[in-house]
DRENBA-189021 format. One line per field, with one value per residue (C-alpha): residue in one letter; x, y, z; residue number from 1. Coordinates in nm, 4 decimals, m for minus. Example, Ala and Ser with C-alpha at 12.3 -4.5 7.8 and 13.67 -1.06 7.14 Angstrom:
2
residu <- (A:S)
px <- (1.2300:1.3670)
py <- (m0.4500:m0.1060)
pz <- (0.7800:0.7140)
num <- (1:2)
//
This chain:
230
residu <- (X:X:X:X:X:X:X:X:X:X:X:X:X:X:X:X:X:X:X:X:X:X:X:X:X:X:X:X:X:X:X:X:X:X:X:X:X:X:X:X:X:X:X:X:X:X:X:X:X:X:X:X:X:X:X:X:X:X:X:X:X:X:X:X:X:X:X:X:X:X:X:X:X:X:X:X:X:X:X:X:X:X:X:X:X:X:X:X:X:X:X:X:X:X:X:X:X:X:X:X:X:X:X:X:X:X:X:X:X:X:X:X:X:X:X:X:X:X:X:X:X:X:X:X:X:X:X:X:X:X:X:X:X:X:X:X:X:X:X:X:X:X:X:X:X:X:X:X:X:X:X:X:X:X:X:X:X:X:X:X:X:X:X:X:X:X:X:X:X:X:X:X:X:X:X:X:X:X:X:X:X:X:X:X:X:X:X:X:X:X:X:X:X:X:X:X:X:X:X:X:X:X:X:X:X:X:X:X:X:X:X:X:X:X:X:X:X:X:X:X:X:X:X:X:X:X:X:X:X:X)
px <- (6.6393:6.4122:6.0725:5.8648:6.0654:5.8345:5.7944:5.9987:5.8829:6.0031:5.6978:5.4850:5.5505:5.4780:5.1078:5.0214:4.8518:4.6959:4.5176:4.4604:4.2736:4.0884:3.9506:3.8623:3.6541:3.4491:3.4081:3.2992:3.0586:2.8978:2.8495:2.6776:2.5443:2.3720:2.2715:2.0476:1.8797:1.7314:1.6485:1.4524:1.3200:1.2163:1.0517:0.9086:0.7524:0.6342:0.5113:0.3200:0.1664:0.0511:m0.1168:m0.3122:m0.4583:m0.5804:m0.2062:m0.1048:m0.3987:m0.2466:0.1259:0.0596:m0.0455:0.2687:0.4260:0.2180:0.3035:0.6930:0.6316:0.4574:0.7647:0.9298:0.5720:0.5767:0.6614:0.5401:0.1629:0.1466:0.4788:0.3378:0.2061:0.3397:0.3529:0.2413:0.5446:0.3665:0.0376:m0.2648:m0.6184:m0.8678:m1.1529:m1.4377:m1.5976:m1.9788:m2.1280:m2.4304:m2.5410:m2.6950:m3.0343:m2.9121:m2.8936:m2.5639:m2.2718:m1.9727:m1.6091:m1.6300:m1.8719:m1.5938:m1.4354:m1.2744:m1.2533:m0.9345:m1.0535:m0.9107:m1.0931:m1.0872:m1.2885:m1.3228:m1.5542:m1.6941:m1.4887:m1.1690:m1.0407:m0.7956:m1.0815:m1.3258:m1.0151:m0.9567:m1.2844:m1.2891:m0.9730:m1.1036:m1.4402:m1.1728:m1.0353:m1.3473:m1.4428:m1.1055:m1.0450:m1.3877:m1.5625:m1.5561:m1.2063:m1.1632:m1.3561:m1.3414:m1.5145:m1.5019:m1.7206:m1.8408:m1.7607:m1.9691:m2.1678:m2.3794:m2.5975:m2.6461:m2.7236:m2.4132:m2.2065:m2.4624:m2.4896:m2.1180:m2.1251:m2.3810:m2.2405:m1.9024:m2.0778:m1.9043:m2.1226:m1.9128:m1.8661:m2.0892:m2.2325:m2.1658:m2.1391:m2.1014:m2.1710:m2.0764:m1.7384:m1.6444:m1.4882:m1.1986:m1.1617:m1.0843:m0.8545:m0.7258:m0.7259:m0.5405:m0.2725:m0.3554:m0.5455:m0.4279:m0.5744:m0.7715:m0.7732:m0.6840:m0.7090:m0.6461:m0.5712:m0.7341:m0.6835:m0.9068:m0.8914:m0.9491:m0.5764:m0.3569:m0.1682:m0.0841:m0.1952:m0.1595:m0.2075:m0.3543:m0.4812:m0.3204:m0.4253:m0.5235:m0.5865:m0.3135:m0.0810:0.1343:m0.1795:m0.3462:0.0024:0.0343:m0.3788:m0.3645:m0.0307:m0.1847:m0.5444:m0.3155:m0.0945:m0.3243)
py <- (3.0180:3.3173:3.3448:3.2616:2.9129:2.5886:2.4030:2.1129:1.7930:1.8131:2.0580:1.8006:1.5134:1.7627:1.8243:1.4986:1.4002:1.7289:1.6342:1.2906:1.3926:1.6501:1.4031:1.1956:1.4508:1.5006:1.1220:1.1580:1.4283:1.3075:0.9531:1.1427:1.3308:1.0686:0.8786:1.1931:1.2077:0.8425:0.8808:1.1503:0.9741:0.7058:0.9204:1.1431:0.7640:0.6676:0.9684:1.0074:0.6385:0.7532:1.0916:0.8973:0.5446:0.4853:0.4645:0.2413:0.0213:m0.0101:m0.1137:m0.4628:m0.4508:m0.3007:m0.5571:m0.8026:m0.6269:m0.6214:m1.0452:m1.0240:m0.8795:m1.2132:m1.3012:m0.9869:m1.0953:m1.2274:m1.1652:m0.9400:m0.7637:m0.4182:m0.4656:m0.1693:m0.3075:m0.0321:0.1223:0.3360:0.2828:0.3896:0.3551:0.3259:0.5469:0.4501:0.4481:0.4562:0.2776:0.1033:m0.2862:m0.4320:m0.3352:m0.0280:0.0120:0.2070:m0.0100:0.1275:m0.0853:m0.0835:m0.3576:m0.5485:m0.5058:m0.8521:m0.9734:m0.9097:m0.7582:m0.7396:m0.3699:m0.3230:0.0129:m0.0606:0.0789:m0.0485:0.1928:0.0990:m0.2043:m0.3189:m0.3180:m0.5366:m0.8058:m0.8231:m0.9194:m1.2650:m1.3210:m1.1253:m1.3350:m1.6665:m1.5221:m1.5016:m1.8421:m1.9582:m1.7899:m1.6177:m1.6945:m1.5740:m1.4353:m1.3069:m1.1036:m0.9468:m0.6090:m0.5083:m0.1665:m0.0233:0.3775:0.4085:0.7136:0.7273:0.4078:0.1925:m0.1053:m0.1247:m0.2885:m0.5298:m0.6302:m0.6853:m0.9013:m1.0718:m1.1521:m1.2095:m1.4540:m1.3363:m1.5094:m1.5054:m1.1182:m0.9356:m0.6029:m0.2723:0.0695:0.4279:0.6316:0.9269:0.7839:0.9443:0.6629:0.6803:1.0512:0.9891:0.7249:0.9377:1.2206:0.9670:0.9345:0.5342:0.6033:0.7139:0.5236:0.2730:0.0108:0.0503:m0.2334:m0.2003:m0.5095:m0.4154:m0.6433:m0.7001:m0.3672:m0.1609:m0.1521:m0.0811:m0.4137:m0.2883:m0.1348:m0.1971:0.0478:m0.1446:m0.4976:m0.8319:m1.1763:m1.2124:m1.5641:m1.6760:m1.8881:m1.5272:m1.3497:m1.6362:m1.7203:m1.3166:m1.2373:m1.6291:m1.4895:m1.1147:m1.3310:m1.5403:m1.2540:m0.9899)
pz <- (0.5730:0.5606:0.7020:0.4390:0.4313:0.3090:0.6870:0.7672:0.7592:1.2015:1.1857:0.9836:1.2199:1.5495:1.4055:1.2903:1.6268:1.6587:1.3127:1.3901:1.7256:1.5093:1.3148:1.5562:1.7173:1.3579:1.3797:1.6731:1.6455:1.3086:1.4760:1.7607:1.5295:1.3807:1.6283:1.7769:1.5186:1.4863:1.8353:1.7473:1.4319:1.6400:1.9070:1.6376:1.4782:1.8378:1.9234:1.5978:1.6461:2.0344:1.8922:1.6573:1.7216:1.3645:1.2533:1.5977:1.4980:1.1117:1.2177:1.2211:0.8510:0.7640:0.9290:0.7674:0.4017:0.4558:0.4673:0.1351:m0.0480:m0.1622:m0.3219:m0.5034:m0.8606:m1.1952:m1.2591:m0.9106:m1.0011:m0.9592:m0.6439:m0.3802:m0.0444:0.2369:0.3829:0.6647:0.8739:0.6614:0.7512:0.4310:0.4289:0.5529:0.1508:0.1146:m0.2123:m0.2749:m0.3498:m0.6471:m0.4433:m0.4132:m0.0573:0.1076:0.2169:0.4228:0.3836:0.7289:0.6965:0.6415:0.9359:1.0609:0.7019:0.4403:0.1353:m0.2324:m0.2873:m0.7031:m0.8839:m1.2271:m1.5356:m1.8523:m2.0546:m1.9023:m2.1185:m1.8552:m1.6362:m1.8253:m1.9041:m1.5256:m1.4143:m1.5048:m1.3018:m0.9983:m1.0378:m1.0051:m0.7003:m0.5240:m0.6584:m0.4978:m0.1609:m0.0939:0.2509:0.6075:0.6313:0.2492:m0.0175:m0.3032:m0.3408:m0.7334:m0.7187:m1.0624:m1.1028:m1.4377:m1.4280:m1.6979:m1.8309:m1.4709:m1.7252:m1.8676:m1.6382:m1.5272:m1.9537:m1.9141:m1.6087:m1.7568:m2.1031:m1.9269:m1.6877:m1.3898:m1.1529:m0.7804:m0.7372:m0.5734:m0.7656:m0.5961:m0.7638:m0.7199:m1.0347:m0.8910:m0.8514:m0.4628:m0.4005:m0.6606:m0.5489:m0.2112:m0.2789:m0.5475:m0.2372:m0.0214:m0.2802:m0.3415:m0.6406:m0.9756:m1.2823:m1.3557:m1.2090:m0.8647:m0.6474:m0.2750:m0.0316:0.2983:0.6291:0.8726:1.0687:0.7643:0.7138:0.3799:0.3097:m0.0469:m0.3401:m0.7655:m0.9891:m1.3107:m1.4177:m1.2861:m1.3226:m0.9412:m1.0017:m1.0936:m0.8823:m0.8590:m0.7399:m0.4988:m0.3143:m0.2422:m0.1311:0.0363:0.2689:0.3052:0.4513:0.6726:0.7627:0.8796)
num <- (1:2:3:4:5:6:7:8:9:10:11:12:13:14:15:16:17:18:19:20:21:22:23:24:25:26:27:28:29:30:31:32:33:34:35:36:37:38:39:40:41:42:43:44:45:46:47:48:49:50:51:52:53:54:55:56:57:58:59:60:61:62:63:64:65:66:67:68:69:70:71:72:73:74:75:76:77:78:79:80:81:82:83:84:85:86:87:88:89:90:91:92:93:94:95:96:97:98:99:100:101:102:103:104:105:106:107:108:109:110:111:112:113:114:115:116:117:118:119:120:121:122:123:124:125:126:127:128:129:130:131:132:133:134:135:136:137:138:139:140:141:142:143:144:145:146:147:148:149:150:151:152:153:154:155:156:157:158:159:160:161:162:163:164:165:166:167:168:169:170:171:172:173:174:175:176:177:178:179:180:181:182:183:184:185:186:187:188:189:190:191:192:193:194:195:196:197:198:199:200:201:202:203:204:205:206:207:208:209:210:211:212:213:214:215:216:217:218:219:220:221:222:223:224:225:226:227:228:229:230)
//
């Protein structure tokens, strides 16, 4: 047989536990492998949640959200449960007497947080529902906060509450609509309407980008377990 002679299987049979250990050793390393590196994701997480206390503060709402998943369907379909710890702004608006309030004056409460504007036709339709949501679950642990970003005629949306007789809302506003650009800075807002659900330590529960019938059985079983939750 000349040199250049395929090898025998003999030869075949006398590396097959070379390979094998060779491949255990990749196993081996990847596993390792692996397993560094969600140590390190988890110390990274930890570390992350130590360096800031706004985001420590906010973990229990993500727990809180991860419960609401199952209720997540139907009329509240689109809502996006918070994945990481997220601490609202601190928005400034003003009152129907036109006097500044801060969303931290909510602090110890769970708030449905909706901007909406006369010109936005999803908007106007969702206002009676919101209005039945605050009829339903409003009081010392729960409110809803619908603020008005028209910025033209300040008459307007009052004429609309008015003809729409939503009576239970309160009437804030900010016609120089900050407010939607930070959330719209904060990546949480991005049409109209946004509606943000906000535990009691100023805390993203969960967010929905466009109308829903909040009070319907869908929307009251998911902001009734987000109140109780948080």
């Amino acid at each position: 047989m000349s040199e250049h002679s395929a090898p025998t299987a003999d030869k075949f049979a006398a590396e097959k536990p070379a390979l094998r250990r060779i491949g255990r050793l990749r196993l081996i390393s990847g596993a390792a492998a692996l397993a560094v590196l969600a140590v390190l994701a988890g110390i990274y997480e930890i570390g992350g949640l130590r360096s800031n206390p706004a985001l420590a503060a906010c973990r229990p709402a993500v727990n809180a959200a991860s419960r609401l998943v199952p209720l997540v369907h139907g009329e509240v379909a689109a809502f996006i449960v918070a994945q990481k710890p997220f601490r609202v702004p601190d928005l400034t608006f003003k009152d129907a007497q036109g006097h500044e309030v801060r969303l931290a004056d909510w602090r110890g409460r769970t708030v449905l947080l909706n901007l909406w504007a006369t010109w936005c036709v999803p908007c106007r339709r969702e206002m009676p529902a919101l209005d039945a949501l605050q009829a339903k679950l409003g009081g010392p642990d729960f409110q809803v906060v619908a603020i008005n970003i028209d910025t033209r005629d300040p008459n307007k949306p009052l004429s609309f509450l008015k003809e729409e007789r939503i009576t239970h809302l309160a009437y804030y506003s900010d016609d120089s609509a900050h407010v939607f650009e930070d959330l719209k800075t904060a990546g949480k807002a991005f049409g109209m309407p946004t509606t943000l659900i906000i535990d009691r330590n100023g805390c993203e529960i969960g967010t929905m980008a466009g109308p829903a019938d909040w009070a319907s059985d869908d929307g009251v079983k998911l902001v009734s377990a987000a109140v109780s939750g948080s």
